[in-house]
C-alpha positions as CSV (number, residue, x, y, z in Angstrom):
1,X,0.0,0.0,0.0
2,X,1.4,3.3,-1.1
3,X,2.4,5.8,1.9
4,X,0.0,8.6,2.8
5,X,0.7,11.8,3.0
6,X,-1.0,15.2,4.6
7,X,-1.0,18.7,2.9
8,X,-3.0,21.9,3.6
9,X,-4.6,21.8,0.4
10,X,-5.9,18.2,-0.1
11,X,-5.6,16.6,3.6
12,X,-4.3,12.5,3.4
13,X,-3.6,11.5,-0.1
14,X,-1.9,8.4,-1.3
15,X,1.6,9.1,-3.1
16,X,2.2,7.5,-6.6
17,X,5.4,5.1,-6.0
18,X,6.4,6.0,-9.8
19,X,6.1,10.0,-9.5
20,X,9.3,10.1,-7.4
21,X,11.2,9.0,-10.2
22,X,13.1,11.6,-12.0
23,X,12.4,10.0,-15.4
24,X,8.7,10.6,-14.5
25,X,9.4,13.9,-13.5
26,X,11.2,14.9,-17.1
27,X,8.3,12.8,-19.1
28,X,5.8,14.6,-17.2
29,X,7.6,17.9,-17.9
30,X,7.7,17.2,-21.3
31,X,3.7,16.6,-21.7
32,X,3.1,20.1,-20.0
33,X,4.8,21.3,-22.9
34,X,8.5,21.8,-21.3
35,X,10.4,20.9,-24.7
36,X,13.4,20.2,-22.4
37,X,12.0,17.4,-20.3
38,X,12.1,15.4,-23.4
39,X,15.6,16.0,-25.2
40,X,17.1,15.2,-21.0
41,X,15.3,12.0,-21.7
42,X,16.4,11.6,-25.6
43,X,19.7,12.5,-24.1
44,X,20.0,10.1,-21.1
45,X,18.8,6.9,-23.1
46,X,19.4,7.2,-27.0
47,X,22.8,5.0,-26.8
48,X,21.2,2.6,-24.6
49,X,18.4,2.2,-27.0
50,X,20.3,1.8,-30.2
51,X,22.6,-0.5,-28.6
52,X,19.7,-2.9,-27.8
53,X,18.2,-2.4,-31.0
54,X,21.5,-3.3,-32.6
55,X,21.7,-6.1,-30.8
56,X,18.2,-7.5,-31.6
57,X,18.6,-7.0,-35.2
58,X,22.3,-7.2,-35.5
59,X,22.5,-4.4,-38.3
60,X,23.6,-0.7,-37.1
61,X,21.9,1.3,-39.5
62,X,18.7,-0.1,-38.5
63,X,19.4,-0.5,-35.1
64,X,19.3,3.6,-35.4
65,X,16.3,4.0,-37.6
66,X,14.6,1.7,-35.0
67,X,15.6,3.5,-32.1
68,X,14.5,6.5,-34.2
69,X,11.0,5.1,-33.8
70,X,10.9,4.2,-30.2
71,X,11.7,8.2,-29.4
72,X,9.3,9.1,-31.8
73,X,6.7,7.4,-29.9
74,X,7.8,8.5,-27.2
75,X,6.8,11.9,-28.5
76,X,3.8,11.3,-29.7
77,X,2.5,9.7,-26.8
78,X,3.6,12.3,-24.9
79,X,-0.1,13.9,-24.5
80,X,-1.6,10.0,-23.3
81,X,1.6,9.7,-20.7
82,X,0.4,8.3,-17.5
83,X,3.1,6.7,-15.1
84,X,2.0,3.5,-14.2
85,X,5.9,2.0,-14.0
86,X,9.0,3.2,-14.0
87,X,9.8,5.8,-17.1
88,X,13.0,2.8,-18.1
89,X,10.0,0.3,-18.0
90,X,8.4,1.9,-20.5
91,X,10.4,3.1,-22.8
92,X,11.8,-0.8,-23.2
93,X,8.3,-2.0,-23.6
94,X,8.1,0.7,-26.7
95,X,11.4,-0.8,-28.2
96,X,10.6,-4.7,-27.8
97,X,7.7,-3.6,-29.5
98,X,9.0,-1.6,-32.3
99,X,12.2,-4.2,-32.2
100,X,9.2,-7.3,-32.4
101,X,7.5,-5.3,-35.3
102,X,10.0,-4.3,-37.4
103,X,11.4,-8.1,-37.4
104,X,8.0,-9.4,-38.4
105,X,8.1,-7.3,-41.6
106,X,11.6,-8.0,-42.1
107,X,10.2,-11.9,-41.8
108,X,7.5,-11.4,-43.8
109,X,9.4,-9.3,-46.8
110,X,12.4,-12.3,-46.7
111,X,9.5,-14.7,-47.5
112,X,7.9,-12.9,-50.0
113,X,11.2,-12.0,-51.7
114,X,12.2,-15.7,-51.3
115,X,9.0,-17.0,-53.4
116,X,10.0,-14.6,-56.2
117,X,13.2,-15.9,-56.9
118,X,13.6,-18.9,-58.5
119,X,17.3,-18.5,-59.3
120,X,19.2,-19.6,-56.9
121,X,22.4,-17.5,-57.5
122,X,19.9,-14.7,-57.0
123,X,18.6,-15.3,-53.2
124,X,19.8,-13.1,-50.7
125,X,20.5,-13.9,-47.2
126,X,18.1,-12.8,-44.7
127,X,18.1,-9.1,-43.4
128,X,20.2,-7.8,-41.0
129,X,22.3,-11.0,-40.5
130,X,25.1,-9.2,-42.2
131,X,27.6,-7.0,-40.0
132,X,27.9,-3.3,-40.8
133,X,30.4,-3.4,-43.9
134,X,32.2,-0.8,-42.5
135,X,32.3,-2.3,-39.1
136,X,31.0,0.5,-37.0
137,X,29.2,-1.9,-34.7
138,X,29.5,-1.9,-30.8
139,X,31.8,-4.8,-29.6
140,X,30.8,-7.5,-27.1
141,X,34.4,-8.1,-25.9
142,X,36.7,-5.8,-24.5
143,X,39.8,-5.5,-26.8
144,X,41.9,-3.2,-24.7
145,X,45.5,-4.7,-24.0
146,X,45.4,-8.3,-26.0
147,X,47.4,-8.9,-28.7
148,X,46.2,-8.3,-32.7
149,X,45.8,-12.3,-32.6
150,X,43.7,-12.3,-29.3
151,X,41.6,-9.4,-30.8
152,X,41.3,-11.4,-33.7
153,X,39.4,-14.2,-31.9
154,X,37.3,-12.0,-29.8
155,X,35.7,-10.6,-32.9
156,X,35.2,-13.8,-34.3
157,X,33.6,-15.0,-31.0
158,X,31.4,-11.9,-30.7
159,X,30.6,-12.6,-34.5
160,X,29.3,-16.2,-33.4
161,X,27.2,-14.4,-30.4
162,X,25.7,-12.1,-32.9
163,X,24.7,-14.6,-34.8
164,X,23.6,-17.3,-32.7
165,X,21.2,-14.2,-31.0
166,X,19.6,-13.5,-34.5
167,X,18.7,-17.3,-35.1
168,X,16.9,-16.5,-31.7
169,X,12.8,-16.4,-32.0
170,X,11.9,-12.9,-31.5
171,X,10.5,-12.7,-28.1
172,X,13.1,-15.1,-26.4
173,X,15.9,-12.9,-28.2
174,X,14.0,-9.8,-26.7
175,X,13.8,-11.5,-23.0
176,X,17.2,-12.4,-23.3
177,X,18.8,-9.3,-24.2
178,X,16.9,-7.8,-21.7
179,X,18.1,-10.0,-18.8
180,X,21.9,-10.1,-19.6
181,X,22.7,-6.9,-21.3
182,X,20.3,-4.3,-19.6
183,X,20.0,-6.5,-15.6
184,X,16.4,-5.7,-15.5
185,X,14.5,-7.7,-13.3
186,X,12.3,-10.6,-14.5
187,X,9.3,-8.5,-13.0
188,X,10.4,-5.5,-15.4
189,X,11.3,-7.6,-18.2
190,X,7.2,-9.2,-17.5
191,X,6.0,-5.5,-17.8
192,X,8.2,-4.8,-20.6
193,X,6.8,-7.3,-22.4
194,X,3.4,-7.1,-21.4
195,X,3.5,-10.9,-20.4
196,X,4.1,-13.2,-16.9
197,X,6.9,-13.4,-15.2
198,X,6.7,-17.3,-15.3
199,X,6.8,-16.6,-19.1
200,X,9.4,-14.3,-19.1
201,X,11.9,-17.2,-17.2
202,X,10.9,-19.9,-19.8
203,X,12.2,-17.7,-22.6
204,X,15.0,-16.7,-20.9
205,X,16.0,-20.4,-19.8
206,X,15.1,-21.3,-23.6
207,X,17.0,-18.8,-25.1
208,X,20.0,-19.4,-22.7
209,X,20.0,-22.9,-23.6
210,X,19.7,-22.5,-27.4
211,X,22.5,-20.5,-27.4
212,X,24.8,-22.3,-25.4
213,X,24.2,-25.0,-27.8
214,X,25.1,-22.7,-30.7
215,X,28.1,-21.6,-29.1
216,X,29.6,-24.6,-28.1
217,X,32.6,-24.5,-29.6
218,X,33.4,-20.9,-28.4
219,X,32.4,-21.9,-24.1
């Protein structure tokens, strides 16, 4: 039960857990019309969310066109705003969604493409399982004092973790990401992903277990 509180003006109240967080506090800003409130927000988060983006699709430039739509929403949704988690909650539940999506289409345009073709010199692979060709990607390892040979290998096992993430299902590769490379909680990951908590440790487990198979070699 959320702590009451007495003032002059409205005698006991219950406080909002979520309005003391200073996300809230900008996003509420923001939909009173304080531009500012916004780009602090835009500011604090845009690497984060391109990173997980990149990671879900495993291609940069789309990683930032995605992320592109996540603030997006968050601007247009400004007006409907009501804090009912955490602000990090849900702006993560906006980018599994747009991540989910846009990986859908992709899915859907690969197939159609695929049925078009009927040389086979002329298929392509699937989208976004190439890496940046000018490798401006962000690195899994850190490369700082190993050898050229040593680097060598780490990009080559972060290569295999890319792709054994992107042969992921979408959700699992969602839940996962969540869980390792942002720490939320399986209770924000559940809200995140508008599903249980129960659910969320299945396709975590499932996901973990997929790719340690895949990555066998590299363990």
């Amino acid at each position: 039960m959320p702590p009451k509180t007495d003032t002059p003006e409205t005698g006991p109240y219950e406080t909002d857990p979520y309005q003391i967080d200073p996300d809230v506090q900008l996003m509420l800003r923001f939909q009173q019309g304080d531009e500012d409130g916004f780009l602090k927000l835009f500011s604090k988060y845009q690497t984060r969310i391109i990173y997980f983006c990149f990671l879900f699709c495993g291609d940069q430039t789309l990683a930032e066109d995605l992320a592109q739509d996540v603030f997006l929403r968050v601007y247009q949704g400004a007006r409907g705003y009501r804090p009912k988690a955490k602000f990090v909650t849900w702006l993560y539940r906006i980018a599994v969604n747009v991540c989910l999506n846009d990986a859908r289409k992709q899915k859907k345009a690969w197939l159609f493409r695929s049925l078009d073709r009927t040389n086979g010199a002329d298929r392509m692979a699937r989208p976004g399982a190439a890496a940046d060709p000018d490798g401006r990607v962000p690195e899994y390892a850190d490369e700082s004092n190993v050898s050229a040979e040593d680097r060598m290998a780490l990009r080559e096992r972060d290569e295999k973790i890319k792709s054994a993430l992107k042969k992921l299902p979408g959700e699992q590769r969602a839940a996962v990401l969540l869980r390792i490379y942002d720490d939320f909680s399986y209770r924000e990951i559940a809200d995140q992903m508008a599903v249980s908590e129960g659910k969320v440790k299945t396709l975590i487990f499932r996901g973990r277990q997929q790719m340690k198979e895949m990555l066998r070699d590299c363990l």
